[in-house]
N, C-alpha and C positions, 0 to 999 in steps of 0.2 A: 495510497492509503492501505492500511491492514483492513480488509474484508472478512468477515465469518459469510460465508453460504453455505446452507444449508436445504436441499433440496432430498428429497428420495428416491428419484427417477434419475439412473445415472445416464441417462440418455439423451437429458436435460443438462444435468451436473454438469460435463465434461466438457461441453462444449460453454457452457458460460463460464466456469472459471478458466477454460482458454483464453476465451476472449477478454477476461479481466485482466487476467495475468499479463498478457501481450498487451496490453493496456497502460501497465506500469505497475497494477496493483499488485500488493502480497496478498494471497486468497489462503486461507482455511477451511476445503471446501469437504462438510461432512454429509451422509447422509440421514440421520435420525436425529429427534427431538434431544435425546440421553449425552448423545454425546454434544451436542450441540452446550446442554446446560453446562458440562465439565467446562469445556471450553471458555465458554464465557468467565466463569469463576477462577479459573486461572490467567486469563489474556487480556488485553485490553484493545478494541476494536474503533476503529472511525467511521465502520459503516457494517447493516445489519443487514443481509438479504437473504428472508426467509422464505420458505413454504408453505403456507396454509395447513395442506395437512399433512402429516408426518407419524410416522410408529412411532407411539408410546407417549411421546408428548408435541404437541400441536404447534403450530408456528405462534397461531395467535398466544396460548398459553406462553410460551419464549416471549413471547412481544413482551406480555404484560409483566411475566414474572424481572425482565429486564429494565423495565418502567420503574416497580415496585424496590426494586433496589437501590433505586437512585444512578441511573446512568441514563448519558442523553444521548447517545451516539443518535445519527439518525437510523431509522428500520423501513426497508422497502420489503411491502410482501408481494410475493406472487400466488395466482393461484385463479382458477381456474372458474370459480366465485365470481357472478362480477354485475348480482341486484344490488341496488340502491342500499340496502337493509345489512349484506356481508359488507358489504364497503365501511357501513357504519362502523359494523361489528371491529374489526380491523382499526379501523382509524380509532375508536374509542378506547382498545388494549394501549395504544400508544405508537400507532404504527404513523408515519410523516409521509409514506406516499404509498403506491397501490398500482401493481402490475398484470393483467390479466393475459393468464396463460391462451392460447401457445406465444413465447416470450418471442420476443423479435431484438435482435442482438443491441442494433444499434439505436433504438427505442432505450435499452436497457444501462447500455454505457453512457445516454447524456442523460438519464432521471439520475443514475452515480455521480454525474457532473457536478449536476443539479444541485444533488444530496452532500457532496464532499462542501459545497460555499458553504453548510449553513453550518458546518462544524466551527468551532471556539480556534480551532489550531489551524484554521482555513488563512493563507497569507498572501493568495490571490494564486493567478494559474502562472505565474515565476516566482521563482525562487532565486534570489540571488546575492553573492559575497561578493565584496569591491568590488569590479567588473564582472564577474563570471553570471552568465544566469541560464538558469536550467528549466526550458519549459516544460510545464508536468502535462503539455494536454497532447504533444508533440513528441515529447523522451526527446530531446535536443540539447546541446548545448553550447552555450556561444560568447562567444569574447573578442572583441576586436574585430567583427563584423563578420570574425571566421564562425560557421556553425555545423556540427558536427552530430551526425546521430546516434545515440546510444542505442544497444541492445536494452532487452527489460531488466534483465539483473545490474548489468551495468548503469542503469538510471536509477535502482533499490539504490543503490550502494550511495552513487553520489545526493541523491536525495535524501540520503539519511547523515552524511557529512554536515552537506549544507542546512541541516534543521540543528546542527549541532556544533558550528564554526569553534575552530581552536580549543575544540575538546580532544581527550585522548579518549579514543574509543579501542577497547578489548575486543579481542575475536570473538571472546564469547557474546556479548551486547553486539557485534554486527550479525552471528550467525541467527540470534533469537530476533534479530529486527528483518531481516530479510528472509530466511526460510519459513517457510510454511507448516504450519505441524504437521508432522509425519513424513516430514519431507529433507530430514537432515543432511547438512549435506556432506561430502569425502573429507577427508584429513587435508586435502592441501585445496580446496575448494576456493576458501578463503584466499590464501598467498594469489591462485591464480586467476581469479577476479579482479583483484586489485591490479594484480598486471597486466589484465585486459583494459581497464579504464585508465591508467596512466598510461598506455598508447595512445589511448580516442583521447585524453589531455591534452598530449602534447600536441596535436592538431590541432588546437588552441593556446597553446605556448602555455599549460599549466599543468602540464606534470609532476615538477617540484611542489606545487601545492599540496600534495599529498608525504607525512612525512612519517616512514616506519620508524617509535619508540619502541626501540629493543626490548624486549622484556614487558612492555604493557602492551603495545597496539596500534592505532593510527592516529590522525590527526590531520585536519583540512588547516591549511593555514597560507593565506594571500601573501606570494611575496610580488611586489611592487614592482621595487627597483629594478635596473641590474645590478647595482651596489650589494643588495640585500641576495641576489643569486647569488654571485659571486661567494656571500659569506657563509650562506649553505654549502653550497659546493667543495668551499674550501673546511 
């Protein structure tokens, strides 16, 4: 999932969106309400984990103004709040679940569990094309009873193939689906990602599945046979 967190205590910050990131997620992790608002109006998010309170504009005000737009992702607050009365307050702006600080990690990665089923785009915790499948709660991947573990950028990448089978996907549409804002990344990043993960492929015999269109980009696409190798190859 693409994550927005927004927190203002980076001593908090840092270590949750470690542990989201190592998680599998892509995180956009800001400190303040301002930028928090840019963000949202340019990006499109699966999960909201905010701060209560924050410079200049508020978690809950984010909640609602977020509500008020017409978007449903779900919004987990944290914060430090935690009468009967703030709970209300929170749940009322539009917030789906409610975390009281000091935050406890892995408290914090199954309520995102939790919060990623109840999304629209939710297709269960596998993912999978003809035989290949990729578990999003593990970062694994497996075919033929072989399974094989991914790194987290190397599960961005293939999780973003497999939500998109037999598309051609541009550098640029994978750089904006996996980096993080503010987090761009080198000139040949790209190229050597992709040659990280068709190594950890072919430990699955699906290397070839990934296939460079010169001039546009990439493309996940199941070959079967060996008839069907053979005719790539050749």
């Amino acid at each position: 999932m693409r994550i927005l967190l927004v927190e203002d205590d980076l001593e908090q910050l840092e270590p949750l969106h470690a542990a989201l990131s190592e998680a599998g997620h892509i995180v956009d992790g800001v400190e303040d309400g301002e930028t928090a608002q840019w963000l949202i109006s340019q990006k499109s998010y699966d999960l909201l984990i905010l701060d209560w309170l924050l410079p200049e504009v508020s978690g809950v005000s984010l909640c609602r103004q977020y509500r008020q737009a017409g978007k449903t992702a779900p919004i987990l607050m944290l914060t430090a709040k935690d009468t009967t009365s703030d709970k209300i307050v929170g749940l009322d702006a539009g917030a789906d679940d409610y975390l009281v600080k000091p935050t406890d990690v892995l408290e914090l990665l199954a309520r995102v569990r939790a919060l990623g089923r109840r999304s629209p785009l939710w297709q269960g915790d596998i993912l999978q094309v003809a035989d290949l499948q990729l578990c999003l709660t593990t970062l694994t991947v497996t075919r033929d009873r072989a399974t094989v573990e991914l790194a987290p950028r190397e599960f961005n990448l293939l999780e973003y193939f497999l939500r998109h089978p037999n598309q051609v996907l541009t550098r640029e549409q994978i750089e904006q689906a996996l980096w993080a804002w503010g987090n761009e990344p080198e000139s040949n990043a790209i190229s050597a990602l992709m040659r990280r993960l068709r190594q950890r492929l072919q430990l699955v015999d699906a290397a070839d599945w990934i296939e460079t269109i010169y001039g546009m980009g990439y493309r996940l696409k199941p070959i079967d046979s060996p008839a069907e190798k053979e005719k790539i190859k050749g």
